[in-house]
MILOMAR-413598 format. One record per residue: residue in one letter; x, y, z of N, C-alpha, C, O in turn. Coordinates in pm, 1 decimal, always signed. Example, Ala and Ser with C-alpha at 12.3 -4.5 7.8 and 13.67 -1.06 7.14 Angstrom:
+------+----------+----------+----------+----------+----------+----------+----------+----------+----------+----------+----------+----------+
| type |     n_c1 |     n_c2 |     n_c3 |    ca_c1 |    ca_c2 |    ca_c3 |     c_c1 |     c_c2 |     c_c3 |     o_c1 |     o_c2 |     o_c3 |
+------+----------+----------+----------+----------+----------+----------+----------+----------+----------+----------+----------+----------+
|    A |  +1319.0 |   -569.0 |   +780.0 |  +1230.0 |   -450.0 |   +780.0 |  +1320.0 |   -330.0 |   +780.0 |  +1423.6 |   -331.9 |   +846.5 |
|    S |  +1285.0 |   -225.0 |   +708.0 |  +1367.0 |   -106.0 |   +714.0 |  +1290.0 |     +3.0 |   +787.0 |  +1340.9 |   +113.8 |   +803.9 |
+------+----------+----------+----------+----------+----------+----------+----------+----------+----------+----------+----------+----------+
END
This chain:
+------+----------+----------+----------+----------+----------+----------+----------+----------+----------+----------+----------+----------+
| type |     n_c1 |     n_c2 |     n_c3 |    ca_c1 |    ca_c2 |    ca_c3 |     c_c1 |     c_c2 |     c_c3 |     o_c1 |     o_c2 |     o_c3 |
+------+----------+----------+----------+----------+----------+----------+----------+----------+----------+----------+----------+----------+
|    X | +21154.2 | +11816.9 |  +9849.1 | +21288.1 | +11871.1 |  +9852.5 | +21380.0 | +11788.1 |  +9942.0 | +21498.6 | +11768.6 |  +9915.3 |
|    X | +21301.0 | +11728.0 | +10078.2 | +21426.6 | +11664.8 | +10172.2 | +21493.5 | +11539.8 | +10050.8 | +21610.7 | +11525.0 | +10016.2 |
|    X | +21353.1 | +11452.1 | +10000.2 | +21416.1 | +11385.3 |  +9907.0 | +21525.3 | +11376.2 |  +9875.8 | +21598.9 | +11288.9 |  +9921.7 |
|    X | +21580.9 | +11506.9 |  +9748.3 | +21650.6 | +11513.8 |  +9680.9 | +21785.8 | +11502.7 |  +9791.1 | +21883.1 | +11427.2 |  +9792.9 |
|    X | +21747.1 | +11602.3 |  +9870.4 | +21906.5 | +11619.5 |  +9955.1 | +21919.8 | +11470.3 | +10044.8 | +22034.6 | +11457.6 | +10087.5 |
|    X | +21829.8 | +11356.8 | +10082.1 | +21883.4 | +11258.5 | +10100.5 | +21935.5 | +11192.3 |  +9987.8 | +22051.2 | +11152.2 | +10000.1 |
|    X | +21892.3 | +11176.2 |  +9906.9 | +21914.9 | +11068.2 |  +9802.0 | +22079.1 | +11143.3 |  +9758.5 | +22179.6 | +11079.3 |  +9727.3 |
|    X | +22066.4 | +11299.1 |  +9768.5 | +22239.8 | +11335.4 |  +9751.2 | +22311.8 | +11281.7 |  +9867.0 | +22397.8 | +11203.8 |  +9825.8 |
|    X | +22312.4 | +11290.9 |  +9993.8 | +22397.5 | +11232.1 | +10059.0 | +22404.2 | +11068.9 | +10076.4 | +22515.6 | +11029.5 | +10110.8 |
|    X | +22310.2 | +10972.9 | +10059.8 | +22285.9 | +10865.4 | +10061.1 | +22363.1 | +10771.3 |  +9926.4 | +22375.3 | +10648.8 |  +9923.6 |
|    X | +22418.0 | +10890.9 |  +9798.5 | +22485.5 | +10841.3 |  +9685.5 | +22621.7 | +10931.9 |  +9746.8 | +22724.6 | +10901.0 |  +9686.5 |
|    X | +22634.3 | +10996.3 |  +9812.5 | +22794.5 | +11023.7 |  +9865.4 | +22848.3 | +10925.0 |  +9949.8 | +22952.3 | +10985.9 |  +9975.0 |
|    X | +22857.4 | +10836.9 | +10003.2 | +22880.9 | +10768.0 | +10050.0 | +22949.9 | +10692.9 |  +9983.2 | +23064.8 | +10728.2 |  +9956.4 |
|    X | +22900.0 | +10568.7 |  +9937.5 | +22964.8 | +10525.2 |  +9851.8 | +23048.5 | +10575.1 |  +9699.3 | +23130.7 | +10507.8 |  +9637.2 |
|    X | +22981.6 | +10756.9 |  +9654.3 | +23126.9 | +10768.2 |  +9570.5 | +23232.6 | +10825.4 |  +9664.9 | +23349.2 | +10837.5 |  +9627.4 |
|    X | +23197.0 | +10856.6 |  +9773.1 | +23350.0 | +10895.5 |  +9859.3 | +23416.8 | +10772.8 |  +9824.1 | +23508.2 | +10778.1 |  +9741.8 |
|    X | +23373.2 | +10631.0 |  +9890.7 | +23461.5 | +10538.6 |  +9950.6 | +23521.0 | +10488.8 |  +9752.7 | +23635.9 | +10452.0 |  +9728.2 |
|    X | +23401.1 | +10503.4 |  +9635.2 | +23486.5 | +10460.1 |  +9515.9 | +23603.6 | +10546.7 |  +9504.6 | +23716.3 | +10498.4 |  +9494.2 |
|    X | +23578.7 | +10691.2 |  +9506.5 | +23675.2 | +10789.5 |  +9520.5 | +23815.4 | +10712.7 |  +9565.2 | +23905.5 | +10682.2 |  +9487.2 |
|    X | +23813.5 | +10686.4 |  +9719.7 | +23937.6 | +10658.2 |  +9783.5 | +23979.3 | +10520.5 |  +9717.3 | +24100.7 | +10501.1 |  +9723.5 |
|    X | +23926.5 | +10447.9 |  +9672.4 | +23960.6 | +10343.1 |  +9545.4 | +24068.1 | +10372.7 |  +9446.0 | +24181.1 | +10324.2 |  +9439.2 |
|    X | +24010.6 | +10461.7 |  +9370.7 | +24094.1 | +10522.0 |  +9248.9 | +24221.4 | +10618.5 |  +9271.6 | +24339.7 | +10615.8 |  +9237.7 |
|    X | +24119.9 | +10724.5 |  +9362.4 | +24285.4 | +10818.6 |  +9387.7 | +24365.0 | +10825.5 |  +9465.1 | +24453.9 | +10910.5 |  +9459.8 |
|    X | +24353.3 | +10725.4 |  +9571.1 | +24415.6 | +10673.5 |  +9725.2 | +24410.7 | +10536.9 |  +9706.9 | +24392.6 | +10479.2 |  +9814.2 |
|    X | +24421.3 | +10451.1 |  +9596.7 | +24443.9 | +10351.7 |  +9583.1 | +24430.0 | +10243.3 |  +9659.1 | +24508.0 | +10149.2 |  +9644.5 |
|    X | +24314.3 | +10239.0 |  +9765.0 | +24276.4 | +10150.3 |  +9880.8 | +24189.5 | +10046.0 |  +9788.1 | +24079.9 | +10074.6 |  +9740.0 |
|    X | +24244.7 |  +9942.7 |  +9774.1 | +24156.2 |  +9804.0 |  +9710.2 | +24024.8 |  +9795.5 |  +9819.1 | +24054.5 |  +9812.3 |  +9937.4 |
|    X | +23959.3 |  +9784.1 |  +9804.1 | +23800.0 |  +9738.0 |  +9882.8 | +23785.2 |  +9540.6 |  +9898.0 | +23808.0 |  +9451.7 |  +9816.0 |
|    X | +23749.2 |  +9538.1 | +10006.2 | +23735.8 |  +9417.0 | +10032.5 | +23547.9 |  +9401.6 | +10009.1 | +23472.7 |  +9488.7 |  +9965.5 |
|    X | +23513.4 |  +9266.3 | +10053.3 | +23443.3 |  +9216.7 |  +9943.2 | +23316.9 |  +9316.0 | +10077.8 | +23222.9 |  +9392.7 | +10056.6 |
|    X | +23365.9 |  +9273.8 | +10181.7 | +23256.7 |  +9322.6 | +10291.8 | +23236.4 |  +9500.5 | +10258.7 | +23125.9 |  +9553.8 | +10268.6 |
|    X | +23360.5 |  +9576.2 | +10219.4 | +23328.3 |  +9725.1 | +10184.5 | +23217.6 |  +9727.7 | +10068.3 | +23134.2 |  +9818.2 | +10071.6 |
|    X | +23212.4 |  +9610.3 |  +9942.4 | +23158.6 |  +9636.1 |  +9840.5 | +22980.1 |  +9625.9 |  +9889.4 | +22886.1 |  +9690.4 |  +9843.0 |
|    X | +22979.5 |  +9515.9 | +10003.2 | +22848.4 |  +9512.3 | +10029.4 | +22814.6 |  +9606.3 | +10120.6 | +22695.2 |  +9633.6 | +10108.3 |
|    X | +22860.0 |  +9659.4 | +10194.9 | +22831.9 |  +9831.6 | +10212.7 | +22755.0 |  +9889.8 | +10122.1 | +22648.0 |  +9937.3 | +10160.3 |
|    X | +22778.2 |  +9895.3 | +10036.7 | +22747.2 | +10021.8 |  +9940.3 | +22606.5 |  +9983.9 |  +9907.3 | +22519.7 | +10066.4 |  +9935.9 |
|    X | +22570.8 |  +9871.0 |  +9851.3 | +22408.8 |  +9842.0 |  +9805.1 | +22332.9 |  +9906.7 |  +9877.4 | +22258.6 |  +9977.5 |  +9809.5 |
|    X | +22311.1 |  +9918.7 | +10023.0 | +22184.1 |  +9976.2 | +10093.0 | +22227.7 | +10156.0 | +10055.9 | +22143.8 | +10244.2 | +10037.4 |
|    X | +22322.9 | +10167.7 | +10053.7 | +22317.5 | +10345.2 |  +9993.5 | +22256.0 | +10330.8 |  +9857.5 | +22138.0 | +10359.8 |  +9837.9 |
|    X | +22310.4 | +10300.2 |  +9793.3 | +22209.3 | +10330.3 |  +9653.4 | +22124.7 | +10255.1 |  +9602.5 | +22106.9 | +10241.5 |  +9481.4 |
|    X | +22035.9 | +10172.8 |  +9732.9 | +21895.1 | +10167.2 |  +9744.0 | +21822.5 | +10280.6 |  +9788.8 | +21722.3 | +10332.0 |  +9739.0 |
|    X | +21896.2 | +10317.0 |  +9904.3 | +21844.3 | +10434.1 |  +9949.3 | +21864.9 | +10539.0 |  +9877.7 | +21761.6 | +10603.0 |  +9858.3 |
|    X | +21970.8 | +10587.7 |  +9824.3 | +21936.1 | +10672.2 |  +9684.2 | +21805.8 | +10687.2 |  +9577.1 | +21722.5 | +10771.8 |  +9545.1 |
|    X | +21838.9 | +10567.5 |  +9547.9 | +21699.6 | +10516.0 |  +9455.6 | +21565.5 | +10581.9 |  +9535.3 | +21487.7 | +10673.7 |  +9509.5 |
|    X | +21577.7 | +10505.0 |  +9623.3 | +21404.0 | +10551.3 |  +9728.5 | +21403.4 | +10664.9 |  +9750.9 | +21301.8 | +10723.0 |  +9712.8 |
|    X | +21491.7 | +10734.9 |  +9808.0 | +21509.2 | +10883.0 |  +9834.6 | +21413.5 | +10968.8 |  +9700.7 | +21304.1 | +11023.8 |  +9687.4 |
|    X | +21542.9 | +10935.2 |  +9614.0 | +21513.5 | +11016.8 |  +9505.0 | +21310.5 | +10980.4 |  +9452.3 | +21233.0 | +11062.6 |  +9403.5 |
|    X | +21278.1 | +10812.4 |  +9492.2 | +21182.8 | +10863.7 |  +9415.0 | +21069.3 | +10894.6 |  +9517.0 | +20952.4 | +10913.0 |  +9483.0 |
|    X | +21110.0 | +10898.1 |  +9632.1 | +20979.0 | +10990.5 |  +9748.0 | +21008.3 | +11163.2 |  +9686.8 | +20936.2 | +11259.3 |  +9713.2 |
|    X | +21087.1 | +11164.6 |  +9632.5 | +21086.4 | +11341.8 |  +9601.8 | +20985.8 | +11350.6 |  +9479.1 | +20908.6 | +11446.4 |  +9476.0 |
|    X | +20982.7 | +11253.7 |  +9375.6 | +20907.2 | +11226.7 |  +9281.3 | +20792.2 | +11231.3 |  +9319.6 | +20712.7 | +11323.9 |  +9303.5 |
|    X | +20769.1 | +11091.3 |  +9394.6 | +20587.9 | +11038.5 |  +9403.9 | +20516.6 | +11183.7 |  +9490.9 | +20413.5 | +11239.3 |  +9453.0 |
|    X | +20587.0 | +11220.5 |  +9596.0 | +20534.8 | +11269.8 |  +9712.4 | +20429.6 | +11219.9 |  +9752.1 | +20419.1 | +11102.6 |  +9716.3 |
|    X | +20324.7 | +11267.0 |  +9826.1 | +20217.7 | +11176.1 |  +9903.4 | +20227.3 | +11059.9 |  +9998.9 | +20343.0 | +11047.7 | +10039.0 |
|    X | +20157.1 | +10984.2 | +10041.2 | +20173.3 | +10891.8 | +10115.8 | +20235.9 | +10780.9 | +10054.7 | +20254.8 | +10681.0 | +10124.2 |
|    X | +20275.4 | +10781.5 |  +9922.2 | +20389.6 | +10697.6 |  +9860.9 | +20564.2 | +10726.9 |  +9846.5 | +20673.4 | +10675.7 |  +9821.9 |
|    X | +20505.5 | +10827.7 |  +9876.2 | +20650.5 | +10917.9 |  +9888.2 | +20732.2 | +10901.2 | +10057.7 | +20851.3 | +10883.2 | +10083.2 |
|    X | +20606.2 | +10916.6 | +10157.3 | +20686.1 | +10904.8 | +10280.4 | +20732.4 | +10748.4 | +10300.7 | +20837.7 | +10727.1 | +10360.8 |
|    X | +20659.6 | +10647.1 | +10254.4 | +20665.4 | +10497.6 | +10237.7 | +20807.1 | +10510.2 | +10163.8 | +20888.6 | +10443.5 | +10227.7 |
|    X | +20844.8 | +10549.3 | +10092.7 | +20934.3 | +10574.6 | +10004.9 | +21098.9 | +10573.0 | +10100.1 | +21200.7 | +10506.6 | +10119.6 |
|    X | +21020.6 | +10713.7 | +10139.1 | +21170.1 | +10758.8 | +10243.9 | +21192.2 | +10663.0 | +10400.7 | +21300.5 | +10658.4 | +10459.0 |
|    X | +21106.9 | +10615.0 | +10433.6 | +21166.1 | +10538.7 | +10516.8 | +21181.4 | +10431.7 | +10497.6 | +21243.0 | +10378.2 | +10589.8 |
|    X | +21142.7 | +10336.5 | +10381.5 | +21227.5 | +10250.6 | +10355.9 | +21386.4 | +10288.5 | +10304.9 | +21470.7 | +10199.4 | +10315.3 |
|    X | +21425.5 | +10419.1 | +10250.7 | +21552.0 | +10455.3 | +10263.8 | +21617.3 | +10456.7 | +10357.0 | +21735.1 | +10421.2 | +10355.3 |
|    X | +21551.0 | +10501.5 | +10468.6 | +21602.7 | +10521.9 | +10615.2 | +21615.7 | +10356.7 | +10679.9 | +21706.8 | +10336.6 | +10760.1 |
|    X | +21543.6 | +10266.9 | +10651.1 | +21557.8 | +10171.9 | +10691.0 | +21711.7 | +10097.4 | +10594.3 | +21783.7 | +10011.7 | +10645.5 |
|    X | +21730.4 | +10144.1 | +10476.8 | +21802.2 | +10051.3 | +10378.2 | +21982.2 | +10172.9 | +10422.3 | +22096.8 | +10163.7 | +10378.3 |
|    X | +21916.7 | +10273.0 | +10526.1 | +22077.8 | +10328.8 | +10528.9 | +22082.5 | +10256.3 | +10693.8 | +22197.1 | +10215.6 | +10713.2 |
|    X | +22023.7 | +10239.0 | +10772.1 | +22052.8 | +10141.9 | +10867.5 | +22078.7 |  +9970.6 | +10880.7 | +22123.5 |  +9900.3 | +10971.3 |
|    X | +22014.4 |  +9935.3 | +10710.1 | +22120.7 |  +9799.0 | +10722.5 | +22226.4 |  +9819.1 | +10674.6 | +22311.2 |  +9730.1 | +10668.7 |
|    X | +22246.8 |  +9943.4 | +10628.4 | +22428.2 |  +9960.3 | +10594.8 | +22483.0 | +10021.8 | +10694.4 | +22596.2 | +10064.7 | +10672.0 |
|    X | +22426.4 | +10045.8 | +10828.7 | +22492.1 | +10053.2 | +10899.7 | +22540.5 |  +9956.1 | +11022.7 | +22617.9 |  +9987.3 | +11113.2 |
|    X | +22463.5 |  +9808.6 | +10999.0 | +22469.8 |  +9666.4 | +11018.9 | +22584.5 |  +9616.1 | +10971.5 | +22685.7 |  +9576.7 | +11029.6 |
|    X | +22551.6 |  +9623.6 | +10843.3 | +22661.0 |  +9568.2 | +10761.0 | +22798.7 |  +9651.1 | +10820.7 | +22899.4 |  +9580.6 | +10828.7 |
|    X | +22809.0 |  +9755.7 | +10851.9 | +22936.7 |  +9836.3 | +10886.7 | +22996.2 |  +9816.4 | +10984.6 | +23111.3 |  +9854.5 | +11005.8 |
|    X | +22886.9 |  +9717.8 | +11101.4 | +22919.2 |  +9702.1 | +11248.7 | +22946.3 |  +9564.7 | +11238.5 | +22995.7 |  +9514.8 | +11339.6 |
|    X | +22927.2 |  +9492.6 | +11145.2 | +23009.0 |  +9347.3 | +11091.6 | +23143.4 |  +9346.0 | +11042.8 | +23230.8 |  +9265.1 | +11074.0 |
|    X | +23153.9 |  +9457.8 | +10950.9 | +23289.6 |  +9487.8 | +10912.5 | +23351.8 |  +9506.7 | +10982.6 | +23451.7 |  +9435.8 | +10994.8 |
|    X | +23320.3 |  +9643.1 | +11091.9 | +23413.5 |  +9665.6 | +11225.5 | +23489.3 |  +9543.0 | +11278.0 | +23611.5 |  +9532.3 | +11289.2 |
|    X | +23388.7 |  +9446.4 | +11310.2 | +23415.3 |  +9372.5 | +11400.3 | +23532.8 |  +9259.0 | +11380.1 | +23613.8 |  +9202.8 | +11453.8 |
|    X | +23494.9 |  +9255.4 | +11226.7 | +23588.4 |  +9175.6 | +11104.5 | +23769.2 |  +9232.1 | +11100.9 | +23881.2 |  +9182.3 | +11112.0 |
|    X | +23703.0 |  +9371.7 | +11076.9 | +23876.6 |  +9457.2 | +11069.4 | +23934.8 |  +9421.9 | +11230.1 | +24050.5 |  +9386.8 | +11253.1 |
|    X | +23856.2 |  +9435.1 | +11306.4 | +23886.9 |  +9454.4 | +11429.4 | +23946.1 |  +9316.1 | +11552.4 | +24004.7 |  +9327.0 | +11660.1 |
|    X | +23903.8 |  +9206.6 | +11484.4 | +23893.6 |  +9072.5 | +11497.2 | +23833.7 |  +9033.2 | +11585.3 | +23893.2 |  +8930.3 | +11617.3 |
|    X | +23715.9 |  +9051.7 | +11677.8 | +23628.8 |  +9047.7 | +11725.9 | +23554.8 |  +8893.5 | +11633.1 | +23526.3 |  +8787.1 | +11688.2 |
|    X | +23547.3 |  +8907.7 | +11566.2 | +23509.9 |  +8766.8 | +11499.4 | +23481.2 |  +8725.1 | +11326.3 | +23430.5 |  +8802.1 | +11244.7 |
|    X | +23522.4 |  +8601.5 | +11301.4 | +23578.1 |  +8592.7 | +11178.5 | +23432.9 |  +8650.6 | +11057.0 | +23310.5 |  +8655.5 | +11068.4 |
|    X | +23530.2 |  +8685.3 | +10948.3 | +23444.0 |  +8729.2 | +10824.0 | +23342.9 |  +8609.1 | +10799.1 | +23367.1 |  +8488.8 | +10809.0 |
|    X | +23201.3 |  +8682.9 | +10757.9 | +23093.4 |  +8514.4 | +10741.4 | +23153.5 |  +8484.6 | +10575.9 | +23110.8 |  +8380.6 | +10525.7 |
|    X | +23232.5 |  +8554.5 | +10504.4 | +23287.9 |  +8554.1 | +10357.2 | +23422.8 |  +8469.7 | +10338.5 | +23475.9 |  +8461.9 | +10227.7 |
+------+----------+----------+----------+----------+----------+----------+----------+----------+----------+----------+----------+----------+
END
């Protein structure tokens, strides 16, 4: 069951930020787009530790947990980018 409810919040993420795309009309830069991959990796994994369960299942979920902390790498690059702390590697 945790599964499912990560893999739901782990795919909110990135449709919030498509969301604010379309109906708040904020263009995404190239660094927001690479944001998003480690969420719906971690989606993916999430969802299928709810599947496998067992000791393939917990293998499962923390490589999610690991794939929502390089998006939160990637987020502390962006910061730093918006922020000018130092130039985009893009």
């Amino acid at each position: 069951m945790i599964g499912y409810a990560i893999a739901l919040a782990a795919a909110a993420a990135p449709l919030a930020a498509l969301g604010s795309e379309v109906w708040l009309g904020y263009p995404p830069c190239l660094l927001c787009l690479w944001q998003r991959w480690p969420y719906w990796l971690a989606a993916g994994l999430a969802l299928a530790s709810a599947l496998w369960g067992g000791m393939a299942g917990r293998v499962a979920l923390l490589l999610a947990g690991v794939s929502v902390l390089a998006s939160g790498g990637i987020a502390a690059l962006h910061l730093g980018v918006e922020w000018g702390w130092w130039p985009s590697p893009l």
